[in-house]
C-alpha positions in Angstrom: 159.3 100.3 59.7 155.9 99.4 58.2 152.8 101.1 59.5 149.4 100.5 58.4 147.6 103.6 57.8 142.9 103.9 57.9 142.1 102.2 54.2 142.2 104.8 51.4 143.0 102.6 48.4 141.7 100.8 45.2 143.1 97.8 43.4 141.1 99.1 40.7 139.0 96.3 41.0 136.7 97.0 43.6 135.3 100.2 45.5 135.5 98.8 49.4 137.5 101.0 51.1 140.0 97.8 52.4 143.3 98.1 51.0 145.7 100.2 54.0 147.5 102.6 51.7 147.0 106.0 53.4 149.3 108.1 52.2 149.0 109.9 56.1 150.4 106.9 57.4 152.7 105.6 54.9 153.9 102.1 54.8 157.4 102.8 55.0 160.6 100.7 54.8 163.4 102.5 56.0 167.7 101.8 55.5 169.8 103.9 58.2 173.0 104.4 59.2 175.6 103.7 56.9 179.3 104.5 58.5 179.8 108.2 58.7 175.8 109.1 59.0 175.1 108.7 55.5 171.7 107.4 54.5 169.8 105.4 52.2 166.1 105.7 52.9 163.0 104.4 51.0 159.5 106.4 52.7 156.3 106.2 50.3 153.1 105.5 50.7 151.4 102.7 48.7 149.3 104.8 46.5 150.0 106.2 43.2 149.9 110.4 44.5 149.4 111.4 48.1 146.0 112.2 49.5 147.3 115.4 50.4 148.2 116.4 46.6 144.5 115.4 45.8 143.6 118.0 48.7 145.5 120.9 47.5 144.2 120.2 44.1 140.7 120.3 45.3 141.5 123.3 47.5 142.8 125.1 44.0 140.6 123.9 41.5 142.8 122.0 39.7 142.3 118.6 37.7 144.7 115.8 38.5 146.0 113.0 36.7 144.0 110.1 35.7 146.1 107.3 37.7 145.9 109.3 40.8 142.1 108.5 42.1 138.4 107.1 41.5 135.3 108.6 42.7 133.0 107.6 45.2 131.5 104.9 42.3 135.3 103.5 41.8 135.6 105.1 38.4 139.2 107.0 37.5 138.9 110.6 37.9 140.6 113.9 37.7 138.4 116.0 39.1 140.1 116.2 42.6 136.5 117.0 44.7 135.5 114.1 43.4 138.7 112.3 44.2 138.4 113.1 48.1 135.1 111.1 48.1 136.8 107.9 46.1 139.5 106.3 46.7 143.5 106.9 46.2 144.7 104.4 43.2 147.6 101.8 44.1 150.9 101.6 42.7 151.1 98.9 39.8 147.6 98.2 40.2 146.4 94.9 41.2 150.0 94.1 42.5 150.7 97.1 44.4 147.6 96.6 46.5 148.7 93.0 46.6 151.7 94.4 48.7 149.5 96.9 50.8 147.4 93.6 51.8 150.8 91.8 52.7 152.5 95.0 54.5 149.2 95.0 56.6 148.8 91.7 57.4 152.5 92.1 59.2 151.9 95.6 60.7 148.3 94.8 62.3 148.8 91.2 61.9 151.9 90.6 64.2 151.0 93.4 66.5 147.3 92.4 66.9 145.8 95.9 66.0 142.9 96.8 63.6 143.5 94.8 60.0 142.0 96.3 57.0 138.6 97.6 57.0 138.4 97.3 60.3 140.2 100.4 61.1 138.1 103.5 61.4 138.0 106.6 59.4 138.8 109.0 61.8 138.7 111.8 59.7 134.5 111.2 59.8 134.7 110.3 63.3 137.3 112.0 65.3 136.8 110.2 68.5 137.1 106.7 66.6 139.9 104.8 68.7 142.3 104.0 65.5 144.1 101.0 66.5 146.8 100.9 64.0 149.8 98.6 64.3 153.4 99.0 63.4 156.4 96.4 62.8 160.0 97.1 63.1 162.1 95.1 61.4 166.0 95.5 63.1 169.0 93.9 61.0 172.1 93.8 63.3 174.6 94.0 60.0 177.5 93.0 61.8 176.4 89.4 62.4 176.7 89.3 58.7 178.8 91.1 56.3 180.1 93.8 58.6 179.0 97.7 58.6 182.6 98.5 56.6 181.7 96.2 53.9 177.1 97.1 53.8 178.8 101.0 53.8 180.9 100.1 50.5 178.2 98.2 48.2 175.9 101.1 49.3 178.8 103.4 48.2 179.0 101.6 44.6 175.1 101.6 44.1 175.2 104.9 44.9 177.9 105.2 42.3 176.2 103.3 39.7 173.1 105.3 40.0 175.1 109.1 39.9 176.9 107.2 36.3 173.3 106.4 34.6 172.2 109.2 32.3 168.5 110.6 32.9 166.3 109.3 30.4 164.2 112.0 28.2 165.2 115.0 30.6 163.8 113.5 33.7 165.8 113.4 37.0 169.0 111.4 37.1 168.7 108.4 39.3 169.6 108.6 42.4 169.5 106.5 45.9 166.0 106.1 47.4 165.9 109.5 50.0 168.9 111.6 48.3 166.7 114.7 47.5 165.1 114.5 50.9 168.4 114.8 52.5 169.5 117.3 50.5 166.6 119.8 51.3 166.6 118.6 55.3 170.0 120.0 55.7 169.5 122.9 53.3 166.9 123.1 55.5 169.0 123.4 58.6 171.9 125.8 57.1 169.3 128.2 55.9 165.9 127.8 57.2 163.0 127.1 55.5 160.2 129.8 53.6 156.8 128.9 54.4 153.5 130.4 52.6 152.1 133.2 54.2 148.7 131.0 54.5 150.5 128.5 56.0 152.2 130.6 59.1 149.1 132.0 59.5 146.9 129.2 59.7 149.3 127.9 62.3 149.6 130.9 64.5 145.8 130.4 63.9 146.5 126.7 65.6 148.6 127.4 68.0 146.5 130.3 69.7 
């Protein structure tokens, strides 16, 4: 699935707000249902950090990394209030916004909705009809190698990832959406603990 998302992002290049890699609706490419349920799935947005991490940070006062944001004037920043009136940085610079371009020309593109700039900022203007566009992208596997044989090379990857040792005490790799899975059906067995601001602010929400 690829979905385009209200432009949030800088090449680094330039300050117009054109590049469609809101992290609130990521561009996402997504590999499910391997024999037995298991799952290998890829969900990211196109920028370096989230928007929402630049958020909190503002919220709390905290600086945030360099490579995360630019201001309003398209400068890198790490004050996060800043930040929320710039622009969120791509990944790999000049060629991840390349890719954001290309994801949107398919997502709006082939479905004919708002491309680019065009899209409004509907945080601004609440009422602004969106328009966004999504593609799915359906690979029926057993026209090709079979779902027995996708299931085992995903099996080995998975395999050769778990052998590679972590480099300078950072996480082992893993397959793209392992720790997600992991916490979604912790999740399930045990529940999950929310902030008390959080609970409240949705009790708040829901009346």
């Amino acid at each position: 699935m690829v979905c385009r998302g209200w432009p949030r992002s800088s090449s680094g290049l330039r300050r117009r707000r054109a590049l469609p890699v809101s992290p609130a609706r990521t561009a996402r490419r997504c590999w499910r249902r391997r024999a037995g349920g298991r799952h290998a799935m890829l969900d990211m947005a196109l920028s370096v950090a989230a928007r929402s991490k630049v958020r909190k940070a503002a919220q709390e006062g905290r600086a945030i990394p360099p490579d995360w944001a630019t201001d309003a004037e398209g400068r890198p920043t790490t004050d996060a209030q800043a930040a929320m009136a710039g622009l969120m940085q791509a990944i790999g610079g000049p060629k991840g916004a390349s890719l954001a371009v290309m994801l949107d020309l398919m997502a709006a593109g082939l479905a004919g909705a708002a491309i680019l700039s065009d899209v409004p900022d509907t945080h601004k203007d609440a009422g602004a009809r969106p328009d966004l566009g999504q593609m799915f992208l359906l690979i029926d596997v057993g026209q090709l190698g079979g779902l027995a044989a996708l299931t085992e090379r995903i099996d080995r990857a998975a395999a050769i990832l778990g052998e590679t040792p972590a480099v300078g005490g950072g996480p082992a790799p893993r397959l793209p959406g392992v720790r997600a899975l992991v916490a979604l059906h912790k999740a399930r067995a045990e529940g999950m603990e929310l902030p008390p601001a959080l609970v409240a602010s949705l009790e708040e929400a829901a009346g």
